[in-house]
Each structure stands twice: as structure tokens, then as C-alpha cells.
C-alpha positions as CSV (number, residue, x, y, z in Angstrom):
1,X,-22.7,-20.5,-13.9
2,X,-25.1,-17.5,-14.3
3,X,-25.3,-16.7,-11.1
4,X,-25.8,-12.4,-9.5
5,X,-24.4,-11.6,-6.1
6,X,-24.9,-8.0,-5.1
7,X,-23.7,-6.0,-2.0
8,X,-21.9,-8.6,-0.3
9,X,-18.8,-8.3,2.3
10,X,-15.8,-10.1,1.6
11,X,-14.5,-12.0,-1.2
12,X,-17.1,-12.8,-3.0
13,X,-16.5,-16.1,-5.5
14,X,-13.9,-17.5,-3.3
15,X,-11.2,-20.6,-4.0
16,X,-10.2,-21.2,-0.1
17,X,-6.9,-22.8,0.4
18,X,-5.4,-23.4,-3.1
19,X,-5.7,-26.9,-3.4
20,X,-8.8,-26.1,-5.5
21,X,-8.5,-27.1,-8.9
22,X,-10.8,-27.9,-12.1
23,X,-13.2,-26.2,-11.3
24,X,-15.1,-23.7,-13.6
25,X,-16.5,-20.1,-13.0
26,X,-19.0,-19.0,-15.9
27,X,-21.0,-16.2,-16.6
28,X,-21.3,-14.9,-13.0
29,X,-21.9,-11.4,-11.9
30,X,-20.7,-9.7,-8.8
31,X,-21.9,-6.5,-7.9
32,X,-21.2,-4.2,-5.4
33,X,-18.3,-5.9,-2.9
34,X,-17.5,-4.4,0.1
35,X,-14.5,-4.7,2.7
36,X,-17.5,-3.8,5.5
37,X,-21.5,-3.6,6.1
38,X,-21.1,0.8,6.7
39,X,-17.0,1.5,7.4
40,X,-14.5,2.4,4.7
41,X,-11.8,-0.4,3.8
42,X,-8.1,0.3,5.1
43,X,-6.1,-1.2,1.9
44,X,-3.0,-2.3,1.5
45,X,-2.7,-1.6,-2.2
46,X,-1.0,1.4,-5.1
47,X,-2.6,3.7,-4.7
48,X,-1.1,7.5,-5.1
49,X,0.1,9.6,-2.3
50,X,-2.4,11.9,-2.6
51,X,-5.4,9.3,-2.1
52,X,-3.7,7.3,0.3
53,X,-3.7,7.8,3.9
54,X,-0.8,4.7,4.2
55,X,1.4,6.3,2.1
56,X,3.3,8.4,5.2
57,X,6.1,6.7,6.3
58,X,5.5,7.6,9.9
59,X,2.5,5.7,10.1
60,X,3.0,2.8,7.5
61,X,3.4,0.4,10.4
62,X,0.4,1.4,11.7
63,X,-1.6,1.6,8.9
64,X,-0.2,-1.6,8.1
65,X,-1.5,-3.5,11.4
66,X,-5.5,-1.6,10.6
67,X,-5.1,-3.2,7.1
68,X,-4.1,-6.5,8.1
69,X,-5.3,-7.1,11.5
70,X,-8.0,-5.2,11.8
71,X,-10.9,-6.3,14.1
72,X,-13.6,-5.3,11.5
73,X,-12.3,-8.4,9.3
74,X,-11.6,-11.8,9.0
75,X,-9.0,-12.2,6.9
76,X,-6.1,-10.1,5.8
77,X,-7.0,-9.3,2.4
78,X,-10.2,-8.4,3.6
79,X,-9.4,-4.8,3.4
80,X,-8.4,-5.3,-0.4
81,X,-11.4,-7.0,-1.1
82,X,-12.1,-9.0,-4.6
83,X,-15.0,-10.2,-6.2
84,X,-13.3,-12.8,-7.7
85,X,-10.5,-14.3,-4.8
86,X,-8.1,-17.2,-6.8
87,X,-5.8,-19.1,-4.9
88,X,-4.7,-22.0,-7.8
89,X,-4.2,-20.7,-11.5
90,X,-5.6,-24.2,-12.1
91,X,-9.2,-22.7,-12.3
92,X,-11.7,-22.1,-15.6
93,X,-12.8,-18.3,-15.7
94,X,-15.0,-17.4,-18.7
95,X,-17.4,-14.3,-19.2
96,X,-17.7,-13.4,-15.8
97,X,-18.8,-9.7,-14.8
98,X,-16.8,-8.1,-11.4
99,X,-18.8,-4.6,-11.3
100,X,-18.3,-2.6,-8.4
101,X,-16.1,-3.6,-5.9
102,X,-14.7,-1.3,-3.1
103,X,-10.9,-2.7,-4.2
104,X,-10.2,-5.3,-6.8
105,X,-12.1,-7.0,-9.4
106,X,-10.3,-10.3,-10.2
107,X,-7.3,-11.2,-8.0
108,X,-4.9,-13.9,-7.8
109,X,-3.4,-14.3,-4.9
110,X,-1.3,-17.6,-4.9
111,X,0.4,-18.8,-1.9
112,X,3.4,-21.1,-2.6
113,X,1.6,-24.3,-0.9
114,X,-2.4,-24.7,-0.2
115,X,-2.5,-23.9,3.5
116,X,-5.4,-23.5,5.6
117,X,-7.0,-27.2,6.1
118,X,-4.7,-28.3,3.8
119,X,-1.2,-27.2,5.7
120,X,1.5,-29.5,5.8
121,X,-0.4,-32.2,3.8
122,X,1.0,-34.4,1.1
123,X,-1.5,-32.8,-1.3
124,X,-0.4,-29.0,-0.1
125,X,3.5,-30.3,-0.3
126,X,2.6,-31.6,-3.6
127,X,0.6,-28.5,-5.3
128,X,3.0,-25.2,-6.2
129,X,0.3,-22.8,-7.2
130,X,2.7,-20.1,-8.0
131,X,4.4,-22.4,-10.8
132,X,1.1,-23.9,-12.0
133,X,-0.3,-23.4,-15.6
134,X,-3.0,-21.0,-15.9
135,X,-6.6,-22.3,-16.9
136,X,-8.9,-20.6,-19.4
137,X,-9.2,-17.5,-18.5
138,X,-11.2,-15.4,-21.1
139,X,-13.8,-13.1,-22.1
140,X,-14.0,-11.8,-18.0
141,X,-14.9,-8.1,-17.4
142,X,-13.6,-5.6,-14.5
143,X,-15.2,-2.3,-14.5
144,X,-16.1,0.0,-11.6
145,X,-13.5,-1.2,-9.1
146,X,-10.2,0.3,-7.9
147,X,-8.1,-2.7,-9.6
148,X,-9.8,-4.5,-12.7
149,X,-7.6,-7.5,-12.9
150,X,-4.4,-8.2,-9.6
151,X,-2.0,-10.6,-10.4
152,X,0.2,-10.1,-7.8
153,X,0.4,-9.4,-4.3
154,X,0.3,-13.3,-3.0
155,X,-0.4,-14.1,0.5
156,X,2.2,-16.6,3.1
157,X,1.3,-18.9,5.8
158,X,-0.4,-16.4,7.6
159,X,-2.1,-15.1,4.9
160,X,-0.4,-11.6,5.5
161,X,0.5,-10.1,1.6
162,X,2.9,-7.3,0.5
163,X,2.5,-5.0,-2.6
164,X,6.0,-6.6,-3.7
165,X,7.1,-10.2,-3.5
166,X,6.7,-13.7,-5.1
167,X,5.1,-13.7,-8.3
168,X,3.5,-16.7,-10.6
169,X,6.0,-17.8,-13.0
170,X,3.7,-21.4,-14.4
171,X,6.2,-23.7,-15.2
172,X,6.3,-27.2,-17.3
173,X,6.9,-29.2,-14.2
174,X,5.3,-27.3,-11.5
175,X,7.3,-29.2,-8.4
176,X,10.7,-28.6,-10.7
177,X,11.4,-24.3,-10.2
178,X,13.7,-25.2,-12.9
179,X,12.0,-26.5,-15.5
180,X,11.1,-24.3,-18.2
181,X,8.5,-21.6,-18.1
182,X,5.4,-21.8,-20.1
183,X,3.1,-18.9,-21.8
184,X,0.1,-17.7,-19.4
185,X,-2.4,-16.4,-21.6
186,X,-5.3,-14.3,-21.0
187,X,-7.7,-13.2,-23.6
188,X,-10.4,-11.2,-24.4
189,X,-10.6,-9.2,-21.4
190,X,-12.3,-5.7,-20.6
191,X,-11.6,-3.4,-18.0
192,X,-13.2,-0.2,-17.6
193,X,-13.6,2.9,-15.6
194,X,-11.1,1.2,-12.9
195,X,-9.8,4.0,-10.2
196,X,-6.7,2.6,-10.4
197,X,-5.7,0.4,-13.1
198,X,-6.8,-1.7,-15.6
199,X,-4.4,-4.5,-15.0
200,X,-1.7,-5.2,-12.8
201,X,0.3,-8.4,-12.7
202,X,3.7,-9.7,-11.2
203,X,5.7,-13.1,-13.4
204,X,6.7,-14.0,-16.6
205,X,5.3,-15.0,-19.6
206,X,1.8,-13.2,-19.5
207,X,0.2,-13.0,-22.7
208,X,-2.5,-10.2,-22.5
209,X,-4.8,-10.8,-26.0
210,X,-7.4,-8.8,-27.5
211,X,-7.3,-6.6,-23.8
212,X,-9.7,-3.7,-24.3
213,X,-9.4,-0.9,-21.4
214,X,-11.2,2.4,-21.2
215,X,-11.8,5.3,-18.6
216,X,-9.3,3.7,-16.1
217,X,-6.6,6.2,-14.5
218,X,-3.8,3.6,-15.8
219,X,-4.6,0.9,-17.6
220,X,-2.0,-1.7,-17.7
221,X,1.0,-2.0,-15.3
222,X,3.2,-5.6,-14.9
223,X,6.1,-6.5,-12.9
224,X,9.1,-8.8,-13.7
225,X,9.2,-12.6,-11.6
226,X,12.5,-13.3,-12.5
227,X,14.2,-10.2,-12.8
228,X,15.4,-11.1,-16.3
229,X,15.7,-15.1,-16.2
230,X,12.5,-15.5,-18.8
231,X,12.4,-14.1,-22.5
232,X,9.7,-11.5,-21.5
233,X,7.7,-10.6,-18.5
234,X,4.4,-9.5,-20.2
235,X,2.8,-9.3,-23.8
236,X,0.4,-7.3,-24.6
237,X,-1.2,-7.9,-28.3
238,X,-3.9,-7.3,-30.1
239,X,-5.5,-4.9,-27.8
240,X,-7.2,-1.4,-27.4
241,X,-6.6,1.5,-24.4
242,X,-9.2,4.4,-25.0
243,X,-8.9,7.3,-22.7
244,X,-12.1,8.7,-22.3
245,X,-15.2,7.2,-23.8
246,X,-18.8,8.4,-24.3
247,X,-19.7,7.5,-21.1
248,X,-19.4,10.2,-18.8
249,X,-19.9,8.1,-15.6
250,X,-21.4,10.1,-12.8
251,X,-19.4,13.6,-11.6
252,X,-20.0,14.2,-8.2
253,X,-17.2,16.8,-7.2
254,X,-16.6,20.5,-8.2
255,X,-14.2,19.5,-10.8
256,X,-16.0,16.4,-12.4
257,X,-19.4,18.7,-12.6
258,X,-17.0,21.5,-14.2
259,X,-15.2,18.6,-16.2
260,X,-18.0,17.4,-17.7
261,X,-17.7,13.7,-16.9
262,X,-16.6,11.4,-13.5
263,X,-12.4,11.4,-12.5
264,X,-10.8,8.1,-11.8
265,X,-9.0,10.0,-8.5
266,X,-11.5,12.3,-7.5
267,X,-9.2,13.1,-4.6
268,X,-6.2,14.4,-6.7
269,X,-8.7,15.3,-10.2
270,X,-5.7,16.1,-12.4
271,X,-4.1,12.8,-11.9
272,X,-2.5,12.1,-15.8
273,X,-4.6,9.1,-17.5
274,X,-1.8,6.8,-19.1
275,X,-2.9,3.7,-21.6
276,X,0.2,1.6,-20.6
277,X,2.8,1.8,-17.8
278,X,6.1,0.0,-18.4
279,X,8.0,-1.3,-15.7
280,X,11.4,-2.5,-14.8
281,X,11.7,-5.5,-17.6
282,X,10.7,-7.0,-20.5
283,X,7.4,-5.9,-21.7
284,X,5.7,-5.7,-25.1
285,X,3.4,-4.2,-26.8
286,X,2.3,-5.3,-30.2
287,X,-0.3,-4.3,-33.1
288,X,-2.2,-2.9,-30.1
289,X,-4.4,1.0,-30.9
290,X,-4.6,4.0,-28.5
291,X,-7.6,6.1,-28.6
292,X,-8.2,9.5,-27.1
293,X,-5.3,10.3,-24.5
294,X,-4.5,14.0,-24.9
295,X,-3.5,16.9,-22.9
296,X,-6.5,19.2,-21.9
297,X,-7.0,22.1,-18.9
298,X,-8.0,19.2,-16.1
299,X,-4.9,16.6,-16.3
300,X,-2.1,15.5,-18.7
301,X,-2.4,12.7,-20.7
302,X,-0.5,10.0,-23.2
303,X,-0.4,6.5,-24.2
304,X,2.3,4.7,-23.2
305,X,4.5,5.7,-20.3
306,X,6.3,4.5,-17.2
307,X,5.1,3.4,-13.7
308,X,5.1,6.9,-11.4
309,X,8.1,6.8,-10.1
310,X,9.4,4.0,-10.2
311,X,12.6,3.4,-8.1
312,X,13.0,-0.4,-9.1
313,X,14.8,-2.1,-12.1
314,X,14.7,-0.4,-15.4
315,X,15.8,-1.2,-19.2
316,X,16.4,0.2,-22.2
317,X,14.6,-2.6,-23.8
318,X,11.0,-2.5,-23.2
319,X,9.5,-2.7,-26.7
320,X,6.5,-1.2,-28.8
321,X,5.8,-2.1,-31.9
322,X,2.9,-2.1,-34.9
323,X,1.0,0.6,-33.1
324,X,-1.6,2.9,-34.0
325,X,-2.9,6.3,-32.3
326,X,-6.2,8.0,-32.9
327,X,-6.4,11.0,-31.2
328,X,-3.5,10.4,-29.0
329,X,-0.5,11.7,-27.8
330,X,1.9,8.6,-28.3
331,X,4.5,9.2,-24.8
332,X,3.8,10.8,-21.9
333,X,6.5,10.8,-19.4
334,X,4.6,13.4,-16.4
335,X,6.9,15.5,-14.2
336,X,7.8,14.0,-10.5
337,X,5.0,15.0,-8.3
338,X,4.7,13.5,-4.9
339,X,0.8,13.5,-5.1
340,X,0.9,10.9,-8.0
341,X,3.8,8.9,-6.2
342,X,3.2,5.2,-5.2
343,X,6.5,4.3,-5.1
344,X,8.5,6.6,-3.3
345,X,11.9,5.5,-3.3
346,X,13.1,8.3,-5.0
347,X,12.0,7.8,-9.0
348,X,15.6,6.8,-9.5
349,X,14.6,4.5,-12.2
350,X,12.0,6.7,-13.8
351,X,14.5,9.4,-13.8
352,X,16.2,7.4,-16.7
353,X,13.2,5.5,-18.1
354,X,13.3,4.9,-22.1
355,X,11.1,2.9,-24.7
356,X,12.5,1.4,-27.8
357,X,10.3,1.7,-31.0
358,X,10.7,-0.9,-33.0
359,X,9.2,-0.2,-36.5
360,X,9.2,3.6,-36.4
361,X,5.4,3.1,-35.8
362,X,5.1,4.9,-32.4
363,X,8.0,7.8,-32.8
364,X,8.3,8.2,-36.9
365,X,11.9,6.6,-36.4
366,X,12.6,3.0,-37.2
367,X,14.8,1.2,-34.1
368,X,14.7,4.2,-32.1
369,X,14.8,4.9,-28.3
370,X,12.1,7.5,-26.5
371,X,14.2,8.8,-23.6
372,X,12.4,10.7,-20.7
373,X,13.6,14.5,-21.3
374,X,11.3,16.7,-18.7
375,X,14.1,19.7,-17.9
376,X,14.9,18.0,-14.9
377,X,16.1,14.3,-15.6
378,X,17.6,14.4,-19.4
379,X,19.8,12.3,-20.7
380,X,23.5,12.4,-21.9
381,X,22.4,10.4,-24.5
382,X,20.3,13.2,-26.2
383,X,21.5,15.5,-28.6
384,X,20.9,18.0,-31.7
385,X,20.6,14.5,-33.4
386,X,17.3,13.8,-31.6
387,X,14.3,14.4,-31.9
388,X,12.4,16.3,-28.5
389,X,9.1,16.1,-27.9
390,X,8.3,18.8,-25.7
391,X,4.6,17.5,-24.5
392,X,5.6,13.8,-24.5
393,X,8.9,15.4,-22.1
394,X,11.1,12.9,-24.3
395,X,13.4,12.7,-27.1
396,X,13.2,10.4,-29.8
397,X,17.0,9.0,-31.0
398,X,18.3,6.5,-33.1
399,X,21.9,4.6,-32.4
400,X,22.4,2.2,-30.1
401,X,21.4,3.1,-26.4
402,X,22.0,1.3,-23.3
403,X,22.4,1.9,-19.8
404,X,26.1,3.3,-17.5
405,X,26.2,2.0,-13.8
406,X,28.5,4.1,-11.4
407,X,28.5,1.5,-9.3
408,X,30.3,-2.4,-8.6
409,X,27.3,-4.5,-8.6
410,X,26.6,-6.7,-5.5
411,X,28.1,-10.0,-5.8
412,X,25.0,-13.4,-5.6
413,X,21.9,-13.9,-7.5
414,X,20.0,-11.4,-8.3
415,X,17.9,-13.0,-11.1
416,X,16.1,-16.0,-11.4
417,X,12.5,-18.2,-11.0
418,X,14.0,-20.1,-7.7
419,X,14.5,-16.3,-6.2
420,X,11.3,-15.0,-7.5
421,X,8.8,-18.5,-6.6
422,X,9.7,-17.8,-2.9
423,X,7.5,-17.3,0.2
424,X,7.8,-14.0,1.6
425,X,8.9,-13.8,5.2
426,X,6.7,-14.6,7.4
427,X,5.4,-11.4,9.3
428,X,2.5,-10.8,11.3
429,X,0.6,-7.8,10.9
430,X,0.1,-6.9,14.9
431,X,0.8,-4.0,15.7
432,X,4.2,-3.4,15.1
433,X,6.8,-2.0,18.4
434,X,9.0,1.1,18.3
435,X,11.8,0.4,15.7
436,X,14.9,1.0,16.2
437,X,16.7,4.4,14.5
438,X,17.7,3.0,10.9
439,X,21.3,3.4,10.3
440,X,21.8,5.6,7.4
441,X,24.3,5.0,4.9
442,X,26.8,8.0,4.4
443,X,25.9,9.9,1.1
444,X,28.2,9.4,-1.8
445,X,29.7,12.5,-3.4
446,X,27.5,13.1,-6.5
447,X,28.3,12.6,-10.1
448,X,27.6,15.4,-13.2
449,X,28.0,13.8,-16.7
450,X,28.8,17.0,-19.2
451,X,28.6,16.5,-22.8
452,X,28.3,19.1,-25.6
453,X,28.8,21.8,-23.1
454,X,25.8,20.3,-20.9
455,X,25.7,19.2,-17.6
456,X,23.6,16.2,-16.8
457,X,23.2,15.3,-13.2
458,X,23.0,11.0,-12.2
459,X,20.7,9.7,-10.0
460,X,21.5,6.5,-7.9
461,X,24.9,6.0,-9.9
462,X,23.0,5.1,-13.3
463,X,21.8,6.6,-16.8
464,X,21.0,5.8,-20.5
465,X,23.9,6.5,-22.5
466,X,24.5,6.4,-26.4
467,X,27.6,4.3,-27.7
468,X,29.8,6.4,-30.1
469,X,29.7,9.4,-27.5
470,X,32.3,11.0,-25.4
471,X,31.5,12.0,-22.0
472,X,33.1,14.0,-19.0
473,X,32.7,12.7,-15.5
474,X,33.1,15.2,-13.0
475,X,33.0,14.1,-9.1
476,X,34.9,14.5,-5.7
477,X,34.8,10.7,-4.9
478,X,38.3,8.8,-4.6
479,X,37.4,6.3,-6.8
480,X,34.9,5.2,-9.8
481,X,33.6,2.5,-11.2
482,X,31.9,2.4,-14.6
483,X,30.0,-0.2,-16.5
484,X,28.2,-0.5,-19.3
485,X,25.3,-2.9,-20.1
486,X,22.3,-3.7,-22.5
487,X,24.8,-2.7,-25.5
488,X,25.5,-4.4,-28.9
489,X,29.1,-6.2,-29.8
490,X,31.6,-3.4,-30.6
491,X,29.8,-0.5,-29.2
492,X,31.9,1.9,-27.3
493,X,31.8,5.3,-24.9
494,X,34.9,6.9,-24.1
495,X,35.0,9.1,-20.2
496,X,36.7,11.6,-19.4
497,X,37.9,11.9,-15.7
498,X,39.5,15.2,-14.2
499,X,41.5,14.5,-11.3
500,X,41.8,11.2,-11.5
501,X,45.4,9.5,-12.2
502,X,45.0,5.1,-12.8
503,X,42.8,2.6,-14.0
504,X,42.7,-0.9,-12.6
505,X,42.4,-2.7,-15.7
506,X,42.0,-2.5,-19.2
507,X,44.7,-1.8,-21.5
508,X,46.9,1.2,-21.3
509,X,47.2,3.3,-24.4
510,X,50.4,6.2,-24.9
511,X,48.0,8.4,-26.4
512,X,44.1,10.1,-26.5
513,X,44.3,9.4,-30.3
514,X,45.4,6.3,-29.9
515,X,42.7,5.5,-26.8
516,X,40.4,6.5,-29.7
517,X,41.2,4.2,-31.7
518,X,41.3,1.3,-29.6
519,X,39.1,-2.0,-30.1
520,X,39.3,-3.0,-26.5
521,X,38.7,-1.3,-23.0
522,X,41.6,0.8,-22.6
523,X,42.6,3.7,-20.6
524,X,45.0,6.5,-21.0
525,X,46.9,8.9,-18.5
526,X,46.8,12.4,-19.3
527,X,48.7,14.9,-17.2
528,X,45.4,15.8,-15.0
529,X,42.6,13.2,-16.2
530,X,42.3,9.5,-16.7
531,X,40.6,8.9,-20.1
532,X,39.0,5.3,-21.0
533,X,37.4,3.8,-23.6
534,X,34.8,1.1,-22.6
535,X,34.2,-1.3,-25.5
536,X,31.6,-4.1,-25.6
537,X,34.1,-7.5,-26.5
538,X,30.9,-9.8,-27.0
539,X,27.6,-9.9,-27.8
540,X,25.4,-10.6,-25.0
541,X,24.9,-13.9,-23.6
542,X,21.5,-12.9,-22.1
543,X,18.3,-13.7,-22.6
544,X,15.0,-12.4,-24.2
545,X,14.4,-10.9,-28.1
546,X,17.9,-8.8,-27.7
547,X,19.7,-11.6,-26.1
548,X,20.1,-9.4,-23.1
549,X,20.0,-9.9,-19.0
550,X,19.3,-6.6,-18.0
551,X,21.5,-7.1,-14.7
552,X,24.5,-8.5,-16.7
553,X,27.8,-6.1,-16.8
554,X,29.3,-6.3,-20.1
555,X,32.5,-4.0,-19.4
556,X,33.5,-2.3,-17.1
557,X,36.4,-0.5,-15.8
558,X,37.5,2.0,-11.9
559,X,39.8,4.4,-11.7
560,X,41.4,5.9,-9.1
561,X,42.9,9.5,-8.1
């Protein structure tokens, strides 16, 4: 309690091995936290293409090994230092200051057992900080650092982390991955002028309440645990996201001294400042207000928006609801630019990201969907019955909206806490040897969707899509399969395929009109296209507020030429 470090190197207030528990962290204040005495850190974190010198695939591996097994450092993380490094949940955090570290501010990195002295222990065997209740954890302030608050990003046996992989999911029995999963909840916290982001965090069931953030480049960004197992992945309530404050910070470049005030990416200046990044699936936001994000002559701008560019899972049903905008610009969906890339597998998600208002409160439209509409990657779910929001580059439309897979989905789990609670594999961070050529796998022809006398092209076999619509499918490939998910009982999309001549199942109908009027998933043969009708039988067995599991097929259908 109350006490100042300043200019230190390595983690700062450190929990070792993650048997550390009960213990309480009050009103401390770290300042200045460095990866080295005089050298720059070599991260292993998110940060954008055009700030990272990782981020080339030719010399990941390498940059990998400097990261993690550098000589300059002790550990690992090292490189991604923290002020605040938190190996059990199981720990009391109130009111403490991390100000100024060269990476992250607060970070939890959990491993599934304590290791260290504790490896292989009854007590380590025991202990499953990745399924453990979360503390008090209040009233704590990030500002000044790349990452304000990391929740993700857990280290293995040889303390070796990834940017993806095992999250915390706290559960009611902590040695039973089954048992139900309880709330973690976080309140009260601040983060401010953050490089990077406000917050990040990986699991399920995180409750982010009264969360203020201001003058960070993004300021909230969380991940899915269990890909869909859990009613929701984050919450966010109560809170505030301010663009730009009063405080001007210090410019240093040409463009923050032109600018007027300091950059969170001084290396790429007109980086677009976002409030609230969703992510694959199911986050909220609720009564929360933005203040000040709006276009000007240095960078774009908006409130909420979608993780750049994302290639991972995606929903239809990441929610917003009772919010309020002062001075902001409610969506902004920015054009794919490699430079703000920290994904780079090809934005294929992105490419069909969507929000769905709730209340009206964020779009002017009760139970409406914002659909990302840029000129490059619009929707066939958008029409002269939308809304478009040019400087949002979205759409605003009512109906019910859900998501088309061109694709059979890959048979074994692909959801669930046991999945997501897992060590990594174990891999060291040497130097890594001369892979081996990766086999490529051959292309598939490409599929245009046309509708209304528009042509919309598909990335990675998927889309939005509107029920009540008809659709052409035009491709070269010998066969099709179509699915539908994330769509209400009774809902239904009729294709249209030229060239094609069967369908594999459904039921067959003698004519168009009476494919049309069909209740069930039904096809029809017409003299040079195959015509079906995909209906929704049930409602959806899922989980979460909509009663949906985001990887759950609920019709489908292939055809074949």
C-alpha cells in the first residue's frame, strides 16, 4: 500500500508463479517501466504493421526468438513489460496508478498451473488460475503505456506466450472446466492516453463498469474464450470513451507540432482513433457515452467499430444499446490499409463485420443491423431499404440479418471452456531453423452474389445476408454448399444457381412459384439453374441473449452441376 517505484526494469509489482493468492495491492504507483536500462524492447504484442518491425512474415520467426529469448532479458515477457505482472486472478487490486510503462500497464498473464518453484506440486496441480474467480479489482488507472489493461496473452511451462491462445474463463468450481462460469467484474477503471489500447482482454463473462478511456488510439478490444459456449464474452456498462481531451500531451513530430496536440502512433500519425472495437463474439455495450470522435484533416475517427482487420470469428450479434454521442460520429468502419493491419489474415471477417442496435439509440432505427458498406466489401444484404452512411462506410437496415457460409463446416468441437482453458503448445522461443516450403492449398473458384442488378463479391465463402431476399450465385466450382446461421424461426433466402442441375437434400418442388411458397428447405430444377429455398425449421438452440451459437448451422443445403 502507497508505495512509488519509478524507472525500474522489468515487471514491476510482480505475483511470481501463480500460486499467489490473497493478497492485496493498494494505492501503489509505478512510473516509468522499462524492458532495458538504455535499449529499445522487442515486443511480442498488437501493434499495427506500420509501427511494428515483427509484423513481416519473413522475419516473424526471428523477431520472435529477439522477443522471447533475447540475451538482454530474463524472462520472456520481459520485452512486453508490465508494471503490474498477475499470475492468479485470486489477487486484490484497488486504486493503483501504472504511468508510463514501455508496454503494458496491468497484465494478467495466467498460466493453467503455478509453475516455477511450484511445478508439479500438489498445490500447482491443485490451483487452475485460468478458471479462478477474479478478486476486487477496482478503481486502478493505466495511462501513458502502450496497453492500459492485457487480459490475455497467458504464458506455458516455459513461460513462452502468444498474442492468441488460452483465455480466463473463472468458473464455480475452478478444478471442474465444466462447471458453470461466473461474472468477472471490473469497475471503475481509467485508461488514458494508451498507444495502443485502452483495454484488451481474452474469456467470458467480463463485466467492464463505470470504464472511463480517453486519448488512447483504441480503447477497448476483447476476445471470445469459448468461442460461443458462455452467454457473452464482455460487457461493457456504464462507461465513457472520449476521443481527444484537453490535454494535448506533448507533440514532438512534424505532424503532432502541426496537429496541435501528441498522436497515439506517432509512426503512422493518421492512424483512425476508435472508442470500441468489437470482435468475433458476444460483446455489449450498454448505457455507455461517446465523446469527441470525428473526422478531421489528420485521421479518421468514430465510436464504435471493429478490430482492424480482423480475419477471425465474426457475428451478426454483437450488441449496443442505451447510448449516447456528444460530438461523435456513432460507426466508423476505416478502409483496409495494411499500415493499420495487426491481423493480417486477410480481413476476411471484417470484410462482413455488422453491429446490431438495439433500441434505435445508436442508428435512429429500433432492432437494426450497421453493416460495413466502404465500396469495396458491401453487403447483399443492403438495399434502397437502408439507410447508408457514407462517413460511417455502413448501412443502417432493419429485418432480420444473419450470416451465409459457402462452405461444409469442419466436423469436432469448435466451441467450448475445455477447448479454450488449454495450455498452449509448448514451444521454445530459440531461434527457430529453416521451415520447410508450406503446402498451399489450391484456390477455390470464387463466388459473386448479384442482387438487384448488383454484384457483390464473397470473401472466405461467407457474408451477412437478409432473410426475405433472393439472391443469384454465380461460380465455376462443381459443387456448393450453402448454410445459413444466426437467423430467427421461419426466416428464409431463396438462391439462384446458373449452371447447376441437383440438390442433395431438401425437398423438391415442380415449380419456382411453388419453391416460393414453400415452408421448408426445398429446391427446384429449372432448365439451366437449380433454385432453393433455405428456411430456418427451428429457433435456435444456442446460447447467449438471442439464443444463438454463432458456429451452429441452422440449414443448409449443396448442389451440384
Amino acid at each position: 500500500e502507497n508505495n512509488v517505484t519509478y524507472n525500474t526494469v522489468g515487471h514491476c509489482f510482480f505475483l511470481e508463479d501463480g500460486a499467489e493468492h490473497g493478497n492485496q495491492f493498494v494505492h501503489n504507483l509505478a512510473i516509468q517501466i522499462k524492458c532495458h536500462t538504455s535499449k529499445a524492447c522487442a515486443p511480442t504484442n498488437l501493434a499495427a504493421n506500420g509501427e511494428n518491425r515483427g509484423s513481416n512474415s519473413l522475419n516473424r520467426a526471428t523477431y520472435r526468438a529477439d522477443s522471447m529469448s533475447g540475451k538482454d532479458t530474463l524472462l520472456p515477457s520481459d520485452n512486453t513489460v508490465t508494471a503490474y505482472w498477475i499470475t492468479n486472478p485470486d489477487n486484490v487490486f484497488i486504486d493503483n496508478v501504472a504511468a508510463g510503462s514501455d508496454e503494458n500497464g496491468f497484465w494478467w498473464s495466467l498460466p493453467e498451473h503455478p509453475q516455477g518453484k511450484f511445478e508439479g506440486t500438489e498445490i500447482s496441480k491443485a490451483t487452475w488460475p485460468r478458471r479462478t474467480r477474479m478478486a476486487e479489482f477496482r478503481g486502478n488507472v493505466a495511462h501513458s503505456n502502450f496497453d492500459g489493461f492485457m487480459l490475455d496473452r497467458n504464458i506455458n511451462l516455459e513461460n513462452v506466450f502468444g498474442l492468441a491462445g488460452p483465455s480466463h474463463i473463472a468458473k464455480e468450481n475452478p478444478a471442474d472446466e465444466n462447471s458453470k462460469s461466473v461474472e468477472s467484474l471490473l469497475v471503475d477503471l481509467t485508461a488514458y492516453k494508451n498507444r495502443n489500447g485502452g483495454a484488451w482482454s481474452r474469456g467470458e463473462l467480463h463485466v467492464y463498469k463505470n470504464f472511463k478511456a480517453a486519448d488512447n488510439a483504441i480503447g477497448f478490444t476483447s476476445s471470445t474464450g469459448s468461442f460461443g459456449a458462455d452467454t457473452f464474452t464482455s460487457l461493457v456498462v456504464d462507461s465513457l470513451f472520449v476521443g481527444e481531451t484537453d490535454n494535448i500531451g506533448n507533440p514532438v513530430t512534424p505532424e503532432e507540432k502541426a496537429y496541435g496536440r501528441s498522436l497515439p502512433k506517432r509512426l503512422i500519425p493518421d492512424f483512425p482513433i476508435r472508442a470500441y472495437e468489437y470482435y468475433d463474439y458476444r460483446h455489449d455495450v450498454v448505457n455507455t457515452t461517446f465523446v469527441n470522435f470525428q473526422d478531421n484533416k489528420q485521421r479518421g475517427s468514430g465510436a464504435l467499430s471493429w478490430l482492424l482487420y480482423t480475419g477471425a470469428g465474426v457475428t451478426t450479434e454483437n450488441t449496443v444499446k442505451s447510448a449516447k454521442y456528444i460530438n461523435a460520429k456513432p460507426v466508423y468502419f476505416p478502409k483496409i490499409d495494411s499500415r493499420f493491419d495487426s491481423d493480417n489474415r486477410s480481413g476476411s471477417a471484417y470484410r462482413t463485420a455488422a453491429i446490431h442496435d438495439l433500441d434505435g439509440s445508436t442508428t435512429g432505427i429500433p432492432d437494426s443491423y450497421v453493416l460495413i458498406h466502404d465500396g469495396e466489401n458491401d453487403s447483399v444484404a443492403t438495399d434502397d431499404t437502408c439507410k447508408i452512411q457514407p462517413t460511417w462506410n455502413a448501412s443502417v437496415c432493419a429485418g432480420d440479418i444473419g450470416r451465409i457460409q459457402f462452405s461444409i463446416r469442419r466436423p469436432g468441437p469448435t466451441r467450448g471452456a475445455g477447448l479454450a482453458l488449454k495450455d498452449v503448445a509448448v514451444r521454445s522461443a530459440a531461434p527457430a531453423r529453416a521451415a520447410a516450403p508450406a503446402r498451399v492449398a489450391a484456390a477455390q473458384q470464387p463466388i459473386t452474389l448479384s442482387r438487384n442488378g448488383k454484384d457483390f463479391k464473397i470473401t472466405a465463402n461467407q457474408s451477412t445476408v437478409r432473410a426475405g431476399t433472393e439472391i443469384r450465385v454465380k461460380t465455376e466450382r462443381p459443387e456448393v454448399s450453402i448454410s445459413l446461421t444466426e437467423m430467427a424461426k421461419d426466416s428464409w433466402v431463396v438462391f439462384e444457381l446458373p449452371g447447376f442441375a441437383n440438390a442433395t437434400s431438401g425437398k423438391q418442388q415442380d415449380s419456382i412459384d411453388a419453391l416460393r411458397k414453400a415452408t421448408e428447405t426445398s429446391y427446384f430444377k429449372g432448365p439451366d439453374a437449380v433454385w432453393v429455398k433455405l428456411v430456418i425449421p427451428t429457433a435456435p438452440k444456442g446460447i447467449g441473449m438471442d439464443q444463438f451459437g454463432p458456429l451452429d448451422t441452422q440449414t443448409s443445403i449443396t448442389v451440384r452441376r
